[in-house]
N, C-alpha and C positions, 0 to 999 in steps of 0.2 A: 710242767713238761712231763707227760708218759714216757717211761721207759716200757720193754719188753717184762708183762710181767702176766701171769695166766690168775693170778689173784685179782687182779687188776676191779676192783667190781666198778661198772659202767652204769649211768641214772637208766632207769628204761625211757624209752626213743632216741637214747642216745646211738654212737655207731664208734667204734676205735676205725682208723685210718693214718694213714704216713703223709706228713703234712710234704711229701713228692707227689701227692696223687691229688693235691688240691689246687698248689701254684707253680707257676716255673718262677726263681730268682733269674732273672735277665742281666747280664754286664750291662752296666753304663758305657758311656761313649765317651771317650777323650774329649778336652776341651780348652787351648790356650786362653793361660788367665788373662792375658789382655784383653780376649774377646768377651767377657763377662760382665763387662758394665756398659756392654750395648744391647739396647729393647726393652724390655718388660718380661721377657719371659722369664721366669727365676730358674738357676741353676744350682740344683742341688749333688753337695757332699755331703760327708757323712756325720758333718755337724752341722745340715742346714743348709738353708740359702748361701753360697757363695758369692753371690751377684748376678748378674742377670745377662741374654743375650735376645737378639733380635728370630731363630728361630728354635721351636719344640722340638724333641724327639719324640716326648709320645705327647698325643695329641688330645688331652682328655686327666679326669683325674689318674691319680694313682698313689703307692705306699713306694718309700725309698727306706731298703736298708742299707746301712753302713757297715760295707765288707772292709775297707781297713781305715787306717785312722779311730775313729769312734765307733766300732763294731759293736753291729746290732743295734746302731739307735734304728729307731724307728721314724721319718717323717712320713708326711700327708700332705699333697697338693689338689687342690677343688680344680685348678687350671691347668691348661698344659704346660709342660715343663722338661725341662735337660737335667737326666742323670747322667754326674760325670762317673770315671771310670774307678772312682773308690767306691760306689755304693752297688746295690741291687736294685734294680726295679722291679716289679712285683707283674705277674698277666696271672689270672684266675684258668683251671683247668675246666672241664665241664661237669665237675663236681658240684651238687647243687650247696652253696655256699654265701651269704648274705656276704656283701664287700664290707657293710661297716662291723659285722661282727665279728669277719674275719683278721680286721685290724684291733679289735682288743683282744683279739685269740694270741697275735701274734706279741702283743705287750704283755704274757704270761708264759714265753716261751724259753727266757733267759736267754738270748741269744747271741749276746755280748760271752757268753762262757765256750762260745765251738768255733775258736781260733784254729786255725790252722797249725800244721807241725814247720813249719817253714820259719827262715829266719828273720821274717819280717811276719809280723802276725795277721790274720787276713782271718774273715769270716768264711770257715769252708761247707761249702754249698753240700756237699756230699752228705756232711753230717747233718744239715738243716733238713736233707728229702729224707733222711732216714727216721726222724723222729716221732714217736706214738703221739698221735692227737686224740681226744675225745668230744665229739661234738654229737649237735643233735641233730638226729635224722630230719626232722621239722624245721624249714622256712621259717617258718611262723613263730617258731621258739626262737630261734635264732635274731629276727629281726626282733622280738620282743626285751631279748635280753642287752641287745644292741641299741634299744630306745631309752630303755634307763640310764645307761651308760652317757649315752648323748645328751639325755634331757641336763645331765649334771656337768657335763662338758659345755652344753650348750648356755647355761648359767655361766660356768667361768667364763668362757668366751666374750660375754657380754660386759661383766666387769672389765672385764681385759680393754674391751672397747671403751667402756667409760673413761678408763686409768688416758689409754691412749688421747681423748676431747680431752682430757684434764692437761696434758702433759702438752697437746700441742696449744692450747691456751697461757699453759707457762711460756712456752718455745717463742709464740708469739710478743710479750712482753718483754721476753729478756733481747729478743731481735730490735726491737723500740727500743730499749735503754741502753744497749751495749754496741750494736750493730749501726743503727742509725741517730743512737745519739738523741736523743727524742724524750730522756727521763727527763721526769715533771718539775717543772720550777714555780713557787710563787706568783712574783711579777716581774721584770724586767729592773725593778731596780732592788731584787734583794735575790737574784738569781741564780747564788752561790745556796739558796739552800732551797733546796728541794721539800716538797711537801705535798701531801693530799687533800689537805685542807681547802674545801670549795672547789674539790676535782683539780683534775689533770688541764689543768686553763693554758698552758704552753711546753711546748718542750725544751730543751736546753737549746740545741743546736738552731733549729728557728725562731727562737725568740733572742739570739745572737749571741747565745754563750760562746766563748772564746774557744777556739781552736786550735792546736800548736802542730807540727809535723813530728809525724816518727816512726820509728822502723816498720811499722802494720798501717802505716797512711795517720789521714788526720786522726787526734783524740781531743778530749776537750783537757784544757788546758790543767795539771794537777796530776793527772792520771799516770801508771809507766808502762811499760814491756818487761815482763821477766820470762823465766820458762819453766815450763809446765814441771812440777814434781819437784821444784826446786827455786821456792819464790818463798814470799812473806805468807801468802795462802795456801800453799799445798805444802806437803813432802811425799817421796815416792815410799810407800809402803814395804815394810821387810819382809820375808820369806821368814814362816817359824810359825809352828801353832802351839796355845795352851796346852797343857795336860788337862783332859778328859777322860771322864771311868764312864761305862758302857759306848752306847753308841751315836756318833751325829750326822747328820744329813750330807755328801757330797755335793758340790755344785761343779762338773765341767761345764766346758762353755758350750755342748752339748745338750745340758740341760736349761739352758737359755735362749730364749727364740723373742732378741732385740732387747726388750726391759723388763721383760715377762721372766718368770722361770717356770717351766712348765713339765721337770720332771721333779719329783721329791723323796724320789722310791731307793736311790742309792747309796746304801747307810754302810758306813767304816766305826773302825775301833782305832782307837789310839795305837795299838800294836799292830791291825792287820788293816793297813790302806794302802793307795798306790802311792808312789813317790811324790805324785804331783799333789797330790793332797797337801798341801804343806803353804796356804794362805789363809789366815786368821783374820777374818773380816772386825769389822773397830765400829762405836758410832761415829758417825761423821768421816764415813770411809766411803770412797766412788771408785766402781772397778768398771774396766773397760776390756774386751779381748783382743790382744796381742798379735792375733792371725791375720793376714790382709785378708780383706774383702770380708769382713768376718764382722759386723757391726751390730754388738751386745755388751751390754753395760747392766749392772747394779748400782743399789745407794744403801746406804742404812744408815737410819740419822735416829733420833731417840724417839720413837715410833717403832723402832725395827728390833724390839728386845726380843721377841720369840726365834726371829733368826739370827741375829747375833748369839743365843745360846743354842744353839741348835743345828746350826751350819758351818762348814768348813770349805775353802772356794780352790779350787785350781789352781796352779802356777801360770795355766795360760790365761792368768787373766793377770793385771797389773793395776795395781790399788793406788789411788791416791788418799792421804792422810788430810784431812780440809779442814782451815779453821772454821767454828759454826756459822759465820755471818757472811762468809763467802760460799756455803755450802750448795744452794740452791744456785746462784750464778755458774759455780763449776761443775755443777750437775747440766745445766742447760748448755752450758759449753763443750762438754765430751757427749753429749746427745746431737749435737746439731749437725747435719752432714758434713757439713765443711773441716771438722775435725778429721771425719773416718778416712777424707782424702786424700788430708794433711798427713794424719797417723801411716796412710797403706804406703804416703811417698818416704818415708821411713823404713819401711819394711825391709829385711834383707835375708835371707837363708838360703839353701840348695834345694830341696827337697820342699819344706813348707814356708814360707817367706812371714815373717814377725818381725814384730817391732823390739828392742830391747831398751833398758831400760838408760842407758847411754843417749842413744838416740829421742829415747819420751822428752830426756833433758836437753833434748837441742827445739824442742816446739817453740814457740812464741807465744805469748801469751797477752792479754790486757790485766790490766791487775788498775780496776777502778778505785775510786776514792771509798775511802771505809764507809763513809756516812750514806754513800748512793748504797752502797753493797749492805750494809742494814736494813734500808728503805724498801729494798728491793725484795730482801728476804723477809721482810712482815708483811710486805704484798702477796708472795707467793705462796706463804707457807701453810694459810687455809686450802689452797688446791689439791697441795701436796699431802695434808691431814684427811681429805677426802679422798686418794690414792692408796693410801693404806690400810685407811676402812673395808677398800675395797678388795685388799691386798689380803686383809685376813680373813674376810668372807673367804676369798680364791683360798687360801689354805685350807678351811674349815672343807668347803665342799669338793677338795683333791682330797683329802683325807677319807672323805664319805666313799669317794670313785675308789679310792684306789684297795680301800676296805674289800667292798664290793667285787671287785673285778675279781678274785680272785674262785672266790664263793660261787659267782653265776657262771663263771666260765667252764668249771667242776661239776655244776649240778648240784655242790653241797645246798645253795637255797636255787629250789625252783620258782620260774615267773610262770604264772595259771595262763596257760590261751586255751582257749575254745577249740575242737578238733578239726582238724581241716576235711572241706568234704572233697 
């Protein structure tokens, strides 16, 4: 971020401007939360997709900032979509201005710092048209320095889709064993024990395993109902972080878009953080966010050493504690939609509507036979060992972006183009 300064030195072709003379921030438009899980169109707040409605306001892409709540994050939509009335939407002035460059302009702007003086903190627009930009006079530079940026976005992205066929692949399986009852048996007369031995030849439930009544409908016979955060397989995670010397990585639920984490750039001190900072992620910990309509989750299982030392999570988000062999079953369980429905009819607050941890303890739950929930986790667990490979790829080349972003966006490294005629 330029401040006012006459030292200021500028790359040549570059130009200083007030990023008021570039875009308008536009008010979002109210929106009852009922209305939100009707259409496809997604609705964005200022942490994201809130859910979805049947029509757009604007009609086309656009950048969403977050004027209260999570001020300053920054989204993107490729489709049309609803800004509601916590965010900014973004309209370009007739400034000549590349869109995608001007969205990694704006993730170097600090923006989350120009709160309002008011008693509810609010992103103030005033202060955001007053501020020094420096950019370059050239198009061409612009979209060049905007393509490196992308090509390495464009990589994560791709991972991200992997992770995603991998995860709905797991989804898939644990719907078969947990949902329809369908986990693999033998033969018909050794039924009781499950095996892969000579492939998946019948499932429980159609090859006549026994069935019993109970409170979530049929289960097969052995199995129980506990609740969630407060079974033989979970407990609900405490508030309280280790002591740590210099700095680690924040995670709100802001920096979460569904399984993904896709911000890494907000770093605290043991001494100076926000209050909510205060959840110490564990291996074999599953956190899920607390907000209705708000559907993002973690896991860290013994694969996840670099974030387990290095990150510290939200209070808005609520952990569960999993023993290892039930791990992957209750990961596929607080993944599945039919959770986030269960969880949003929980929800309760004045102003933003969350689940607490009272209520996590009224969910229902299946809580299968130990020996399915082993079986099930040495199936799944190669999937999930490919998710992570993928996962630290995506670390390694955010670290490279986020290196970078700040250097090209400066001019401190220039990108060569050819002059334009």
């Amino acid at each position: 971020m330029q401040t006012e300064n006459k030292k200021t030195k500028i790359p040549k072709g570059w130009k200083m401007t007030r990023l008021g003379e570039v875009a308008v921030f536009n008010y979002g438009k109210g929106l009852n939360t009922k209305n939100r899980i009707e259409g496809n169109i997604p609705v964005y707040g200022s942490s994201g997709i809130t859910g979805f409605h049947n029509k757009a306001l604007i009609n086309g892409e656009g950048y969403i900032i977050g004027r209260k709540g999570t001020i300053g994050s920054i989204n993107y939509s490729q489709i049309p979509f609803y800004p509601i009335d916590t965010v900014y939407y973004l309209t370009r002035k007739d400034i000549a201005i590349d869109f995608h460059y001007f969205y990694y302009l704006l993730k170097t702007l600090n923006l989350d710092k120009l709160n309002s003086d008011s008693a509810v903190p609010g992103l103030n627009r005033g202060r955001i048209y007053s501020l020094l930009i420096v950019i370059p006079e050239s198009l061409k530079e612009q979209r060049a320095i905007a393509a490196i940026l992308s090509s390495l976005d464009d990589k994560i992205e791709l991972l991200r889709e992997q992770n995603k066929t991998l995860e709905a692949i797991a989804q898939t399986i644990y719907k078969r064993w947990f949902v329809d009852f369908e986990f693999p048996v033998e033969d018909e007369k050794n039924s009781k024990l499950p095996s892969f031995q000579g492939g998946e030849l019948k499932g429980y439930k159609s090859s006549g395993g026994k069935m019993v009544e109970s409170e979530l409908g049929e289960i097969p016979e052995g199995w129980k109902i506990g609740y969630l955060g407060d079974n033989i397989l979970t407990n609900l995670s405490k508030t309280g972080i280790d002591n740590f010397e210099g700095e680690k990585i924040y995670l709100d639920t802001a920096s979460v878009q569904g399984t993904n984490v896709i911000d890494l750039t907000s770093k605290i001190s043991l001494q100076q953080r926000p209050s909510r900072a205060n959840m110490q992620p564990k291996i074999n910990s599953i956190w899920f966010a607390k907000m209705k309509n708000s559907k993002k989750a973690l896991f860290f299982d013994k694969y996840s050493e670099w974030e387990l030392n290095n990150c510290i999570l939200s209070t808005g988000f609520a952990g569960l504690d999993v023993k290892e062999y039930a791990f992957y079953y209750l990961w596929n369980f607080i993944t599945d939609d039919k959770f986030e429905l269960i969880k949003d009819n929980f929800c309760n607050g004045t102003t933003m509507e969350a689940i607490n941890n009272e209520n996590i303890r009224k969910i229902k739950i299946l809580i299968p036979a130990k020996e399915i929930l082993e079986l099930f986790s040495n199936r799944i667990k190669p999937l999930y060992g490919k998710v992570n490979l993928n996962q630290t790829s995506i670390q390694t080349l955010s670290a490279l972006r986020d290196s970078l972003l700040p250097k090209l966006m400066s001019g401190k490294i220039r990108v060569p183009v050819t002059p334009e005629s």
